[in-house]
Gaussian input, Z-matrix of N, CA and C with variables (Angstrom, degrees):
# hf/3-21g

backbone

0 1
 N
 C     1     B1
 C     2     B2     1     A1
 N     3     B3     2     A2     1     D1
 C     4     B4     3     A3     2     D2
 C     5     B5     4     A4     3     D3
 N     6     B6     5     A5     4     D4
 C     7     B7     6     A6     5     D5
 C     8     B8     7     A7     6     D6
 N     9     B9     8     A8     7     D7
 C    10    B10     9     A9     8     D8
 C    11    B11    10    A10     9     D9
 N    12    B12    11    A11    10    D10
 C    13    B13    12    A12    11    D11
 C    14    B14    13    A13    12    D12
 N    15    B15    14    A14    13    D13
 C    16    B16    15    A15    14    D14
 C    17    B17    16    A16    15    D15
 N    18    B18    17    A17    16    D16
 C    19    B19    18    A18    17    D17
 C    20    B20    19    A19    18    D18
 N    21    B21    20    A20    19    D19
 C    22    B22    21    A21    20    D20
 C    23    B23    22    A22    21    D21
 N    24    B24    23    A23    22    D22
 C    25    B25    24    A24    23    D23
 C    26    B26    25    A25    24    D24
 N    27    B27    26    A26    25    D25
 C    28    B28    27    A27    26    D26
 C    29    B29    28    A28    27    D27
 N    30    B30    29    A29    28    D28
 C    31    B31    30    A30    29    D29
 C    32    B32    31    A31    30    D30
 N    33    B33    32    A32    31    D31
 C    34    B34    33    A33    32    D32
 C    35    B35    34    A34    33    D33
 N    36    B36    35    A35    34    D34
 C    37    B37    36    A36    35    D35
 C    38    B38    37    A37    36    D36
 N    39    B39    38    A38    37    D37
 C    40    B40    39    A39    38    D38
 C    41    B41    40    A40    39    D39
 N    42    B42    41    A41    40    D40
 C    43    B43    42    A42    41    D41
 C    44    B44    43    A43    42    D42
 N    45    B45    44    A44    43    D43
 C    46    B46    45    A45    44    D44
 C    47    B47    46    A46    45    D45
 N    48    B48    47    A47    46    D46
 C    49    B49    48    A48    47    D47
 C    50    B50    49    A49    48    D48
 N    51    B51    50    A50    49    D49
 C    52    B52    51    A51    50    D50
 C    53    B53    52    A52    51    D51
 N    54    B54    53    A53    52    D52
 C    55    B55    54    A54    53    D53
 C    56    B56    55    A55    54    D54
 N    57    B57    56    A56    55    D55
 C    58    B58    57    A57    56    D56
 C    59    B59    58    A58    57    D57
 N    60    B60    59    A59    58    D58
 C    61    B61    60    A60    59    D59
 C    62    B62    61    A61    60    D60
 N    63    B63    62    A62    61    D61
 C    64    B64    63    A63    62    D62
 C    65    B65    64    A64    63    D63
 N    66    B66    65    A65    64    D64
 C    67    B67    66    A66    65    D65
 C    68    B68    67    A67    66    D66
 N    69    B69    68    A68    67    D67
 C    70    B70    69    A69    68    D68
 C    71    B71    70    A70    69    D69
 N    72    B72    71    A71    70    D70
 C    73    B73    72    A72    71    D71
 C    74    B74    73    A73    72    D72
 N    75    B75    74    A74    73    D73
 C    76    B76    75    A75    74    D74
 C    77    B77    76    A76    75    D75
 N    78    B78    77    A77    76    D76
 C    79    B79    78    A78    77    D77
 C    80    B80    79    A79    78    D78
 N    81    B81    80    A80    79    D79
 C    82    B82    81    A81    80    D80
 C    83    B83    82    A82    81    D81
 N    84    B84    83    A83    82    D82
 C    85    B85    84    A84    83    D83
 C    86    B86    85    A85    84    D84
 N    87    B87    86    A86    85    D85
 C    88    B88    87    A87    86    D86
 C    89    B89    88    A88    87    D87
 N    90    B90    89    A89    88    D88
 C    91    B91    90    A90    89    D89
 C    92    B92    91    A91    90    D90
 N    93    B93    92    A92    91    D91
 C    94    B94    93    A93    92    D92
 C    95    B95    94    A94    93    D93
 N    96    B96    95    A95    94    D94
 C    97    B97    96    A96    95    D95
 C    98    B98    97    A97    96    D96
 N    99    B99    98    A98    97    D97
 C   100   B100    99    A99    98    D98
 C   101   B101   100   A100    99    D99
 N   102   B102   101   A101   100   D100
 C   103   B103   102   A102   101   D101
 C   104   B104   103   A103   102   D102
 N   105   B105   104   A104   103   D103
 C   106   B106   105   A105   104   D104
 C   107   B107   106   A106   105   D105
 N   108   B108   107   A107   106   D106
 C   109   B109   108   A108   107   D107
 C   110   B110   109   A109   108   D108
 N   111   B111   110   A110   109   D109
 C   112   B112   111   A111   110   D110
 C   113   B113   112   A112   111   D111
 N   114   B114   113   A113   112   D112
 C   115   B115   114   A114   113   D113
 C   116   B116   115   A115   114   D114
 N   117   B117   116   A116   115   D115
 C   118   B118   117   A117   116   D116
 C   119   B119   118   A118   117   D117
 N   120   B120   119   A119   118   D118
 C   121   B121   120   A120   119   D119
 C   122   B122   121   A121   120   D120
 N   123   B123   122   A122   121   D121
 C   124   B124   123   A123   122   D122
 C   125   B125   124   A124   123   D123
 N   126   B126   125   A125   124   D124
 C   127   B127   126   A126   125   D125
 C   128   B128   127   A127   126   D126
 N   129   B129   128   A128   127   D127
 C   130   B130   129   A129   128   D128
 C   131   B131   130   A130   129   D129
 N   132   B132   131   A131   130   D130
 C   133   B133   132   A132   131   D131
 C   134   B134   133   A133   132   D132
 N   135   B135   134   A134   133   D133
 C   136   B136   135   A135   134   D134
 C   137   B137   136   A136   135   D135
 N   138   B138   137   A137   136   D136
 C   139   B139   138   A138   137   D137
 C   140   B140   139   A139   138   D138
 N   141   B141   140   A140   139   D139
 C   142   B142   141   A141   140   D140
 C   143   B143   142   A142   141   D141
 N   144   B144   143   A143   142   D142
 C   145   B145   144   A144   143   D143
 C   146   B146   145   A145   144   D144
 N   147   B147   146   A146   145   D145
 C   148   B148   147   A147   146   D146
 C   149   B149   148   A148   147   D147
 N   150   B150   149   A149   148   D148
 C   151   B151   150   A150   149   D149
 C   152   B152   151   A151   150   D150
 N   153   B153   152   A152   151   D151
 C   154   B154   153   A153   152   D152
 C   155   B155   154   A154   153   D153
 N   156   B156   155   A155   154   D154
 C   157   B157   156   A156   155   D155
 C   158   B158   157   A157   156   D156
 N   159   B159   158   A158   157   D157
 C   160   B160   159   A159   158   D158
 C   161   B161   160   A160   159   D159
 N   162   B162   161   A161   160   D160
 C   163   B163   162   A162   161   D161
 C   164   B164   163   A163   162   D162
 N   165   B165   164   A164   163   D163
 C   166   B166   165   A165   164   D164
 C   167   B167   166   A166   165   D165
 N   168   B168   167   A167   166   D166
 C   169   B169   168   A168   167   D167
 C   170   B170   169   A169   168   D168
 N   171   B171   170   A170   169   D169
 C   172   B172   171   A171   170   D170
 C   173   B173   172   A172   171   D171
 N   174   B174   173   A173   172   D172
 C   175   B175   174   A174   173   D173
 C   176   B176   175   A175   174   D174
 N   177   B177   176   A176   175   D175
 C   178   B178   177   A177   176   D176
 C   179   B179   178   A178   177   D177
 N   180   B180   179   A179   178   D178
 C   181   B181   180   A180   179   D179
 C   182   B182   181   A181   180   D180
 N   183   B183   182   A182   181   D181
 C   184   B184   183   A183   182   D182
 C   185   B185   184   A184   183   D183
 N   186   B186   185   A185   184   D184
 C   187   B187   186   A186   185   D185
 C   188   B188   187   A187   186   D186
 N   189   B189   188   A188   187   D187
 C   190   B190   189   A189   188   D188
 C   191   B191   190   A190   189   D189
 N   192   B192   191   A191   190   D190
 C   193   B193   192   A192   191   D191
 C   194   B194   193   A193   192   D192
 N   195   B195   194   A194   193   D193
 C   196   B196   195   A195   194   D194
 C   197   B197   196   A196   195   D195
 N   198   B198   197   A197   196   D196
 C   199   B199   198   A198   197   D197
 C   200   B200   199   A199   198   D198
 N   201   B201   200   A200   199   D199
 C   202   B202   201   A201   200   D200
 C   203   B203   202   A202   201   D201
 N   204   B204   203   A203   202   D202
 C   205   B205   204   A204   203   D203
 C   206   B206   205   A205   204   D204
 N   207   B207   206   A206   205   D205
 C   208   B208   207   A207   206   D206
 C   209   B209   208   A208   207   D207
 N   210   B210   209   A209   208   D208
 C   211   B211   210   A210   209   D209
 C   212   B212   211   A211   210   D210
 N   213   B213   212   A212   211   D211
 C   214   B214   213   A213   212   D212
 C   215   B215   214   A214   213   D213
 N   216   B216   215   A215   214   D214
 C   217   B217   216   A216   215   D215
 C   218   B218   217   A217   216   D216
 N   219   B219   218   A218   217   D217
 C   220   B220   219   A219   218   D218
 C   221   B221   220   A220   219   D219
 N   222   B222   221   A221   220   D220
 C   223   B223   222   A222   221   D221
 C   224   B224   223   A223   222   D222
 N   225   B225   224   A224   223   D223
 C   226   B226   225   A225   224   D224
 C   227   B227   226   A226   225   D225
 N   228   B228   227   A227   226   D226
 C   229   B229   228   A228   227   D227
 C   230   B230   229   A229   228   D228
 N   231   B231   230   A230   229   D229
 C   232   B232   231   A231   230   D230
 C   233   B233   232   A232   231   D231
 N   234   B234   233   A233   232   D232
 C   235   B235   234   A234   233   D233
 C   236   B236   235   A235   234   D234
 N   237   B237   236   A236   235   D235
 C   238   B238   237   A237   236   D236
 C   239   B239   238   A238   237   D237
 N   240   B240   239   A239   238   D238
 C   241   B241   240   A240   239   D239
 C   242   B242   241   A241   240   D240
 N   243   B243   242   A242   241   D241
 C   244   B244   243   A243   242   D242
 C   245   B245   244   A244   243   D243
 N   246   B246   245   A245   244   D244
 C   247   B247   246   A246   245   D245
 C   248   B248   247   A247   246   D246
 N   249   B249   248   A248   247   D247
 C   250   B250   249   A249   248   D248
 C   251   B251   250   A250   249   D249
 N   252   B252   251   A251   250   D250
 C   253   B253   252   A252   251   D251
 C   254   B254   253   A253   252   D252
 N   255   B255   254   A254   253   D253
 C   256   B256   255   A255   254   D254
 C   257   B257   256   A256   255   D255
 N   258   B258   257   A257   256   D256
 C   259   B259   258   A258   257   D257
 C   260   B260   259   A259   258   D258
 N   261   B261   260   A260   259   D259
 C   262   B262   261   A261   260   D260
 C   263   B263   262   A262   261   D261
 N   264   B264   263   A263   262   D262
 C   265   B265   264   A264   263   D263
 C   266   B266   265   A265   264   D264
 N   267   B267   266   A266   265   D265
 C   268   B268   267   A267   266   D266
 C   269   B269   268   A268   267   D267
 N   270   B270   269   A269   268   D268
 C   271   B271   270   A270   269   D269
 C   272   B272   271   A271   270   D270
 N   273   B273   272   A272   271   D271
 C   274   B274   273   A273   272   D272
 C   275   B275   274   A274   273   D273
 N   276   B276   275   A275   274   D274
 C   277   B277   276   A276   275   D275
 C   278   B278   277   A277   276   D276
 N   279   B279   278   A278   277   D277
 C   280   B280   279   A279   278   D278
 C   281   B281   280   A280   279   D279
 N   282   B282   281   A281   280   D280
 C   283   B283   282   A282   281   D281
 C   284   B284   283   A283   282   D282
 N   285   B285   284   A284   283   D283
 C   286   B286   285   A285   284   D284
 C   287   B287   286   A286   285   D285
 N   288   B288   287   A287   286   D286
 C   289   B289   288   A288   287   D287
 C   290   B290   289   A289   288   D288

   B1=1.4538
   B2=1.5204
   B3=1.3176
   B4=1.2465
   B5=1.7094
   B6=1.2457
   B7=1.2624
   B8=1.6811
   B9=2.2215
   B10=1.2923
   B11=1.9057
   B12=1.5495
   B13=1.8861
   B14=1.5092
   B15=2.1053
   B16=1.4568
   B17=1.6539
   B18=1.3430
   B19=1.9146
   B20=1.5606
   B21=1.4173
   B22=1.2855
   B23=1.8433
   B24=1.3953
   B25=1.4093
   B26=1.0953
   B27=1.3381
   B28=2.2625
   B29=1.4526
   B30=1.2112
   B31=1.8798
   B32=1.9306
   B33=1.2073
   B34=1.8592
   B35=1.3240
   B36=1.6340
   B37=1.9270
   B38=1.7215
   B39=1.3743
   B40=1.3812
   B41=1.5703
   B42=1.0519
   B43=2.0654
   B44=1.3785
   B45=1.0305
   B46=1.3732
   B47=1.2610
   B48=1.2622
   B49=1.5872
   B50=1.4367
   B51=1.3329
   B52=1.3398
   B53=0.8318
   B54=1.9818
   B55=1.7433
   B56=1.1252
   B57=1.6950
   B58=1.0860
   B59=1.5469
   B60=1.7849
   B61=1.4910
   B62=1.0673
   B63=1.8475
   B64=1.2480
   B65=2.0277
   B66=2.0193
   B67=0.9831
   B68=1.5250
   B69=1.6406
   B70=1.8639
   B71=1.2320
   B72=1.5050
   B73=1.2476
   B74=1.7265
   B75=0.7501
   B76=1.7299
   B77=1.8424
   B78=1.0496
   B79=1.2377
   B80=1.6337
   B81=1.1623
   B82=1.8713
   B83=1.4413
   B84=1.1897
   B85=1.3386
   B86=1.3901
   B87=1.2832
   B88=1.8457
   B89=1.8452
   B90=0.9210
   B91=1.6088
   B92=1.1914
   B93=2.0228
   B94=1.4792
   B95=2.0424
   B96=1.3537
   B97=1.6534
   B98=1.8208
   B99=1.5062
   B100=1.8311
   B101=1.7321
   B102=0.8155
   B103=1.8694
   B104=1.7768
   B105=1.1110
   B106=1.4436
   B107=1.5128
   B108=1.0584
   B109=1.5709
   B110=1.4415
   B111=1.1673
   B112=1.3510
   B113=1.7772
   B114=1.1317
   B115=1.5155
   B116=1.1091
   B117=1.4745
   B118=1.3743
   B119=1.1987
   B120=1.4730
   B121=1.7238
   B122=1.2528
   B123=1.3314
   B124=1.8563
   B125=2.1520
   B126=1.3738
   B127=1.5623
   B128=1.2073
   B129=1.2143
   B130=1.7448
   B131=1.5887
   B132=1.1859
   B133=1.1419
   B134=1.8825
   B135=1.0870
   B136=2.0525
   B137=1.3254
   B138=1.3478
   B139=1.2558
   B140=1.6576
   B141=1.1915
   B142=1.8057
   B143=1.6668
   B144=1.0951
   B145=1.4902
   B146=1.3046
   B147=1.9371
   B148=1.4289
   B149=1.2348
   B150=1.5809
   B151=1.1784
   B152=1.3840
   B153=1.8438
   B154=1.1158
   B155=1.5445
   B156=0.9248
   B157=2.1998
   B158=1.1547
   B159=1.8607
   B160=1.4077
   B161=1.6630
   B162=1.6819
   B163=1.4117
   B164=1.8134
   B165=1.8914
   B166=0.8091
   B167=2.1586
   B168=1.5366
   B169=0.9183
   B170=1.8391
   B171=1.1922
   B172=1.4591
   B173=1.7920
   B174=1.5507
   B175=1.6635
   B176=1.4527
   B177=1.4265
   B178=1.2627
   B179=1.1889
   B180=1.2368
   B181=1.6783
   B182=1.5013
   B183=1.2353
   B184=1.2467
   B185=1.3891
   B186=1.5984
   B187=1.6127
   B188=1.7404
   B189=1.7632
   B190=1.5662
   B191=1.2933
   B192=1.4523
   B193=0.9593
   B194=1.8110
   B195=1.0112
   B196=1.6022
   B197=1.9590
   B198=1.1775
   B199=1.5144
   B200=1.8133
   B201=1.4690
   B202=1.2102
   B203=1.4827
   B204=1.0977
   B205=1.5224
   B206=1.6065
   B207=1.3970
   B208=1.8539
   B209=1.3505
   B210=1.4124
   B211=1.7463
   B212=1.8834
   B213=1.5726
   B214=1.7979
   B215=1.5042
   B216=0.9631
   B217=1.7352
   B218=1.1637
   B219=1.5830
   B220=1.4906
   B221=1.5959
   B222=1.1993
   B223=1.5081
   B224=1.8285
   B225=1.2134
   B226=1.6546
   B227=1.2362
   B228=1.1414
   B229=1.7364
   B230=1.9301
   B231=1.3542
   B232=1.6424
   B233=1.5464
   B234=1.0759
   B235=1.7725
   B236=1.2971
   B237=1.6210
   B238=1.5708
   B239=1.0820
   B240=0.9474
   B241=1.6556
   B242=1.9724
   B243=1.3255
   B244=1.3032
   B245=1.3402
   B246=1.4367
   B247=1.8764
   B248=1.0805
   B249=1.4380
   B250=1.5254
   B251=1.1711
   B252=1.0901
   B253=1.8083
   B254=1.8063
   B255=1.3276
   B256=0.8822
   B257=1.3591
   B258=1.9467
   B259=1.7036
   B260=1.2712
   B261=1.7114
   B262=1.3621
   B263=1.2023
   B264=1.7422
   B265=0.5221
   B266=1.9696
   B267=0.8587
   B268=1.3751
   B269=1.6754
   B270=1.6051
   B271=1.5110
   B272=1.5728
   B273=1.2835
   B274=1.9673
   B275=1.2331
   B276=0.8360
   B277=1.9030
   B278=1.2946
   B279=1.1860
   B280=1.6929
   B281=1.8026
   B282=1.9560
   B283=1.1173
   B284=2.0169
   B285=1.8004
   B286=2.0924
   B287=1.1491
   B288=1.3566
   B289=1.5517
   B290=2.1715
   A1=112.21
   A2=130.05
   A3=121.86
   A4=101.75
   A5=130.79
   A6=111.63
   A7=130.19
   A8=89.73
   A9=92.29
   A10=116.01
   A11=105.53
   A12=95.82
   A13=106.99
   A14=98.07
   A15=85.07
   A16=119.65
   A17=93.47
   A18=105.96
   A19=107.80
   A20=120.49
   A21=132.16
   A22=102.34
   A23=117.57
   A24=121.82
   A25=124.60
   A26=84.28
   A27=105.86
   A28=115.67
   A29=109.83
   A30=137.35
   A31=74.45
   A32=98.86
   A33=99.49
   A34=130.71
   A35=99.35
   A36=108.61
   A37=93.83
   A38=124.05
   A39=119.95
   A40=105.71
   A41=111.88
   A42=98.53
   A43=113.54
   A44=157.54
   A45=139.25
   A46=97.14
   A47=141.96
   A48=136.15
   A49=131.57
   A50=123.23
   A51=134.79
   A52=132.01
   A53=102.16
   A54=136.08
   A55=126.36
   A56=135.07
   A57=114.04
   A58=151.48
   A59=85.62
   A60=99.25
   A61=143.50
   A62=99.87
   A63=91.30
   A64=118.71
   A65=106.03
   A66=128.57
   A67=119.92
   A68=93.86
   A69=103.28
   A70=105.10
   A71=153.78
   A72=140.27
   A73=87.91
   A74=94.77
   A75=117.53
   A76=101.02
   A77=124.84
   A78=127.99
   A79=107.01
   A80=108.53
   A81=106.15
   A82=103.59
   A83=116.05
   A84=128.12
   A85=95.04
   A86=115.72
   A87=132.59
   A88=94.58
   A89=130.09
   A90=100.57
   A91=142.65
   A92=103.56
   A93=139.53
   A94=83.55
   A95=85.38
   A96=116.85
   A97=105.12
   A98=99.38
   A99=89.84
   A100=92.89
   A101=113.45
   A102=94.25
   A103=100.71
   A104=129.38
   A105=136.43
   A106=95.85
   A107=163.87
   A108=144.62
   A109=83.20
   A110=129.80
   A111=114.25
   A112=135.87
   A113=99.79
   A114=95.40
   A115=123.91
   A116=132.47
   A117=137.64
   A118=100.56
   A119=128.29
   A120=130.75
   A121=102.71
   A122=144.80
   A123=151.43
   A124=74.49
   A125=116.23
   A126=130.96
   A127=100.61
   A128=132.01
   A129=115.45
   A130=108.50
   A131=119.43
   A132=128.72
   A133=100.52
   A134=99.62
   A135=103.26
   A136=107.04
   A137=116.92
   A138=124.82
   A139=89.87
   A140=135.38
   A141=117.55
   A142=100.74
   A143=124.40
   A144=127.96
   A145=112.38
   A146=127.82
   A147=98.80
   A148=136.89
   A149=119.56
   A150=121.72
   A151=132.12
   A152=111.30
   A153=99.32
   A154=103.58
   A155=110.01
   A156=94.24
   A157=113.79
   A158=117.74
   A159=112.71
   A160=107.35
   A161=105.60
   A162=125.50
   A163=110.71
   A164=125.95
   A165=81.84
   A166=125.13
   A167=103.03
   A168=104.71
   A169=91.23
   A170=123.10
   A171=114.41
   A172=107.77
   A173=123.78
   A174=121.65
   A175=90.48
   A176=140.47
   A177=130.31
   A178=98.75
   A179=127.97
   A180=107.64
   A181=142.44
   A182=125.87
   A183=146.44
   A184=79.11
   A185=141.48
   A186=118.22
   A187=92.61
   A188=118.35
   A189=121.69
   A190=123.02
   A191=108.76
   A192=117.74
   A193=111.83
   A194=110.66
   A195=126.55
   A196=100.44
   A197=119.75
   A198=122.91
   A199=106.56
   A200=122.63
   A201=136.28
   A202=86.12
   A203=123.52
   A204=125.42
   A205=96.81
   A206=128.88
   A207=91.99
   A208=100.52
   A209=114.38
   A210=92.05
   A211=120.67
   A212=89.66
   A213=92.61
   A214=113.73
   A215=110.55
   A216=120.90
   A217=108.39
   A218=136.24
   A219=117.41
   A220=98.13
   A221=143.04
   A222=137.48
   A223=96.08
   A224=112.73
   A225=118.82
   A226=102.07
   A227=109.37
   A228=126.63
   A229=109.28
   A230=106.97
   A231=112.86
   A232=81.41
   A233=131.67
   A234=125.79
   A235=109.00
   A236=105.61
   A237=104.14
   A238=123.64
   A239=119.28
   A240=127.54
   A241=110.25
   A242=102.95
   A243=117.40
   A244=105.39
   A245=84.68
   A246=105.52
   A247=103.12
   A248=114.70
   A249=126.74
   A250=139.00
   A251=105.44
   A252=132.46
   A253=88.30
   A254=146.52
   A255=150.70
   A256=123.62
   A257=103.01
   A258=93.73
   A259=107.56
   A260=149.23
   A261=133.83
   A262=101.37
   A263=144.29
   A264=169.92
   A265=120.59
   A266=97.77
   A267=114.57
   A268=128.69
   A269=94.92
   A270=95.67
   A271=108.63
   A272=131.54
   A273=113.48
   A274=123.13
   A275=121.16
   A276=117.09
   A277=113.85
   A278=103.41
   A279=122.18
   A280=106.85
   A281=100.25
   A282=117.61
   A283=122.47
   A284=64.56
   A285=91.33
   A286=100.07
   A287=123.25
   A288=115.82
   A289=90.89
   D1=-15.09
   D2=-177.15
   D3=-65.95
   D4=-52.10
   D5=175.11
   D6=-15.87
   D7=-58.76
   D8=-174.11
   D9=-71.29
   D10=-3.94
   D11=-173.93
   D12=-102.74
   D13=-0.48
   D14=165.45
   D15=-93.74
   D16=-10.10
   D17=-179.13
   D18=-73.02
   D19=-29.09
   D20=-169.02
   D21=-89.12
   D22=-39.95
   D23=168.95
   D24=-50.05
   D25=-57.48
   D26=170.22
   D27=-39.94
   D28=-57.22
   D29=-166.18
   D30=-60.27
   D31=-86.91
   D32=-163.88
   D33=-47.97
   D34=-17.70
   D35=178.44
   D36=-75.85
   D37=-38.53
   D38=-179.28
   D39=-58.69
   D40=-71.57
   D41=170.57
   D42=-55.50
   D43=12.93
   D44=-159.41
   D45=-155.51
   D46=-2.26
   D47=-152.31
   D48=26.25
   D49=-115.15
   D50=-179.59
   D51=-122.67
   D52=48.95
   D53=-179.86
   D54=-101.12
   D55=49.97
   D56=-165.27
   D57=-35.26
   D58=-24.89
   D59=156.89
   D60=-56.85
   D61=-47.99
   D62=-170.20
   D63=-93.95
   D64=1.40
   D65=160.83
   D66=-44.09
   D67=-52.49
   D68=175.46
   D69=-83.02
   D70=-3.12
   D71=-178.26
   D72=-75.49
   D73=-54.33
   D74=-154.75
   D75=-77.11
   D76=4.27
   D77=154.42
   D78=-99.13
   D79=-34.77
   D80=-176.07
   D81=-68.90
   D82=-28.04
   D83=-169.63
   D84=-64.91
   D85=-82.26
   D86=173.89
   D87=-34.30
   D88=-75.96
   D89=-171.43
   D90=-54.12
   D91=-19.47
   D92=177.97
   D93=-43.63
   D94=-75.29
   D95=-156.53
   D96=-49.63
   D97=-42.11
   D98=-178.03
   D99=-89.38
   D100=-30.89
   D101=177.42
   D102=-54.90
   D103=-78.00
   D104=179.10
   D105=-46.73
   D106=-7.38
   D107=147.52
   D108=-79.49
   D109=-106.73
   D110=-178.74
   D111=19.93
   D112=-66.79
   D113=158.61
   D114=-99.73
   D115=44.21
   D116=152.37
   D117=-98.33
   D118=-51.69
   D119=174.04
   D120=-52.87
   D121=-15.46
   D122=-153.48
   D123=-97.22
   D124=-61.48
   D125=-159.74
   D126=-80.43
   D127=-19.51
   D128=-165.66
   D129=-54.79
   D130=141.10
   D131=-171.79
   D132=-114.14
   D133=-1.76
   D134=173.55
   D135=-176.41
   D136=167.54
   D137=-147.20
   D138=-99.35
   D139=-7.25
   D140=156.31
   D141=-60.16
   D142=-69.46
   D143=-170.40
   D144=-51.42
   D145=-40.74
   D146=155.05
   D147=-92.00
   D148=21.71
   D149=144.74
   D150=-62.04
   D151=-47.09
   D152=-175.64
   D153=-83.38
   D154=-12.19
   D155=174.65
   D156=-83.47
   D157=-17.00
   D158=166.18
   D159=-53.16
   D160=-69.76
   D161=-176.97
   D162=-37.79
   D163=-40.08
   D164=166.85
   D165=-114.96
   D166=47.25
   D167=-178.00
   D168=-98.94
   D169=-29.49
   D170=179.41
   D171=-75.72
   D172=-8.71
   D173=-176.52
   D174=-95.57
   D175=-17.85
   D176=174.27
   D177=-80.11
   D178=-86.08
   D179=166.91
   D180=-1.32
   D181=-59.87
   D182=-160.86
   D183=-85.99
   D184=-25.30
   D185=-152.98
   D186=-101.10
   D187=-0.21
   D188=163.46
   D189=-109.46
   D190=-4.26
   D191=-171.84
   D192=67.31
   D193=50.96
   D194=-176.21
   D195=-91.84
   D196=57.37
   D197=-166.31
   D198=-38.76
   D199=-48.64
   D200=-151.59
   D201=-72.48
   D202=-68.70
   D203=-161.66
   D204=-68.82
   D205=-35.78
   D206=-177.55
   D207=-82.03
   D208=-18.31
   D209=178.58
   D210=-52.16
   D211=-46.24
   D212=167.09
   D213=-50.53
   D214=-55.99
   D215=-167.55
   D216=-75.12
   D217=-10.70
   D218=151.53
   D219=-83.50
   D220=-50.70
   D221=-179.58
   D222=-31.88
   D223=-79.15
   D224=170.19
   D225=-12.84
   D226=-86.14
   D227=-172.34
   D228=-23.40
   D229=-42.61
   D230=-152.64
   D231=-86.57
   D232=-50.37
   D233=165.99
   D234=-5.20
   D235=135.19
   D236=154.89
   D237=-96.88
   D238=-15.76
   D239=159.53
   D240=-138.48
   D241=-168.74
   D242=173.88
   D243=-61.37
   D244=144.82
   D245=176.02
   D246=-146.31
   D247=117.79
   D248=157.53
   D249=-26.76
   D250=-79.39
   D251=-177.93
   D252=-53.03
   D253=-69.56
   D254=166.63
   D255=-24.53
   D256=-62.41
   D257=168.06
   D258=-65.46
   D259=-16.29
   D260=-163.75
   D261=-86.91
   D262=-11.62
   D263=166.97
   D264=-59.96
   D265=-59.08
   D266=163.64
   D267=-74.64
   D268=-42.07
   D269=174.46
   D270=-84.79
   D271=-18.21
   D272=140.40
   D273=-61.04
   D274=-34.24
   D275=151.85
   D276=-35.80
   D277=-88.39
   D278=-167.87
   D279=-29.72
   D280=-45.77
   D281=-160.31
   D282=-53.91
   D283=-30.26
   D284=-179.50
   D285=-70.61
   D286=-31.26
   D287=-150.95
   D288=-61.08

């Protein structure tokens, strides 16, 4: 996983420059945000709602360039409803982050 927290560092040192501070605010932030999508896909009660928390757990991604996790989270996305094996899948992801 270090690949992926150096791909995700990278993405945020480009907005943030040569702030370590404000690099790590802004990473706590990004896990805040996919943990809480995260447990909306845990709550979806139909497959519009885990679409759109798939859809926007793969635009948080894509905005660090986190490749592994939107690849899951567009797979998510094409779901018609919840899928297990898939969210368990993602939430060891997330977990690394």
């Amino acid at each position: 996983m270090t690949y992926e927290h150096g791909t995700i560092d990278s993405a945020l040192a480009a907005v943030a420059g040569d702030e370590p501070a404000v690099i790590q605010d802004l990473r706590r932030a990004f896990v805040e945000g996919v943990t809480h999508v995260l447990e909306v896909m845990h709550l979806a009660e139909n497959g519009q709602e885990w679409r759109e928390a798939a859809l926007r757990l793969k635009g948080l991604a894509a905005s660090v360039n986190a490749l592994p996790l939107m690849t899951l989270a567009a797979q998510a996305a094409e779901r018609d409803g919840r899928d297990a094996a898939l969210l368990d899948q993602i939430g060891k992801l997330v977990a690394r982050l």
